[in-house]
Every structure is written in C-alpha cells, then in structure tokens.
N, C-alpha and C positions, 0 to 999 in steps of 0.2 A: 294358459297361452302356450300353443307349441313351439318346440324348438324350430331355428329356422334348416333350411333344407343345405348341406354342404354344397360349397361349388363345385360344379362339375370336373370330375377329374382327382379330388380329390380323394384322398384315401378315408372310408367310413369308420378306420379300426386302428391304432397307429398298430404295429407290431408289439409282439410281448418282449420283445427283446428295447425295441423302445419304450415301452412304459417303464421299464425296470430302470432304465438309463434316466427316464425324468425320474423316479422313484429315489435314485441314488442322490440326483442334485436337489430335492426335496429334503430328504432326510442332514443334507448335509448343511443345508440352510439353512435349518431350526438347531442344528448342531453349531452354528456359528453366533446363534444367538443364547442359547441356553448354557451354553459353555461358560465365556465370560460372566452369567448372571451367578452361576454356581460356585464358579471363582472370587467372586467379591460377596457371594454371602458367608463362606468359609473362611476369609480372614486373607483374599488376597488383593495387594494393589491397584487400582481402578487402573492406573497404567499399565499394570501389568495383564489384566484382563483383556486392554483395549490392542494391544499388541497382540494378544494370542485372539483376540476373533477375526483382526486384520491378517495374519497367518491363514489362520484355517480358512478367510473367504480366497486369500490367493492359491489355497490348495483345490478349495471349489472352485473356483474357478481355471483353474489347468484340467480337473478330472473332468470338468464339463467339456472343455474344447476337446478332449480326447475323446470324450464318447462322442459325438458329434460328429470328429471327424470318423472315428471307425464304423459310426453308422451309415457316411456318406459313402464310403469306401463301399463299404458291405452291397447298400442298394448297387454301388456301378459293378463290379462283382456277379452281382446276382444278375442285372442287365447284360453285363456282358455276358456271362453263361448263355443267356438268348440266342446271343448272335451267332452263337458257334463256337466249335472247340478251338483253344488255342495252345501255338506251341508252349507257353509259359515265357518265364524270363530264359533258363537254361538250357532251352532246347534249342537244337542247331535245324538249318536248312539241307534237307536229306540231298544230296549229290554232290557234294565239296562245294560248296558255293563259297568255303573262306582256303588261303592260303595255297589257290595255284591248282585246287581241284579241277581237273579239267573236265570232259565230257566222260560220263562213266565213269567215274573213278569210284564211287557206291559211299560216298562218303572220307571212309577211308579215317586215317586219323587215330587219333585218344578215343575218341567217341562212337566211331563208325554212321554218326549221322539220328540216331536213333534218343529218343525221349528218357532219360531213367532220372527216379525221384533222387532229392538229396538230403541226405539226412540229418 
C-alpha cells in the first residue's frame, strides 16, 4: 500500500540539522529508561532509580524545548535573510537620527553612523 501524499506546503525532507535534534531527543528517551533499569540491576534503590529517570526526563525535556526553540529561531532567521539585509541589533541609523543630530551632521558621534561587528 503506498504512502499517503504530504499536505501541500509541507516540507518533503525535515532538515539534517532537524533530524539530528529529533535524534538527540530520541537517544535521550531510551536514556531515561535504560538508566534506572541498569541502576536497580546493580544493586541500586528502586527509589532511587525512580528519582534519577525523573531527573533526566526533566533534563529531556529542557534540551528539547531549546532545540525547538533555536530551530524556530533559525527558520525566522533564515526567512528573514529573504527579506533583505538588516541593520542588526547594534547598528545605528546613518545621519544622527539619535541625540540632536541634525541635518548633515554624517552621523557624527562614538560610532560615525556606520555598521562594525562586535566581538
């Protein structure tokens, strides 16, 4: 029987950078269960097992919402690039547009108006 056809619009492929991101939440999932298992075959406290898979799923679950979000980030990002260059956060509006710059003044300032990376 074949597969069915993706909805339109949809992506055919997720990203390799997204697969790797399910990859991590996968591996960390069987890591929360096989953990405790290997813990109470070695001689330790069923309490104390059930505490460390409860741990590690609440650390699965933070590293998931952080991929997540940085791969939402990442797509507006990559959209925004679309639109067109942008000044950044640190970049100023060329002509004094802050503190009294008046017409022609070229900026002027700490900065002179101009873009430079920060390191």
């Amino acid at each position: 029987m074949p597969l069915p056809a993706p909805p339109p619009g949809a992506p055919s492929e997720p990203s390799p950078a997204s697969r790797a991101a399910t990859d991590v939440v996968r591996w960390s999932a069987f890591s929360c269960t096989l953990v405790p298992v290997v813990l109470v075959a070695h001689g330790t406290s069923v309490g104390g097992a059930v505490a460390t898979a409860l741990g590690l799923a609440a650390v699965t679950a933070a590293c998931r919402a952080l991929l997540r979000r940085s791969e939402r980030l990442a797509g507006q990002a990559a959209a925004g690039a679309a639109d067109g260059p942008s000044r950044g956060r640190h970049c100023r509006a060329a002509g004094g547009a802050h503190r009294g710059g008046g017409a022609g003044s070229g900026g002027g300032g700490r900065h002179g108006g101009r873009c430079t990376p920060l390191d």
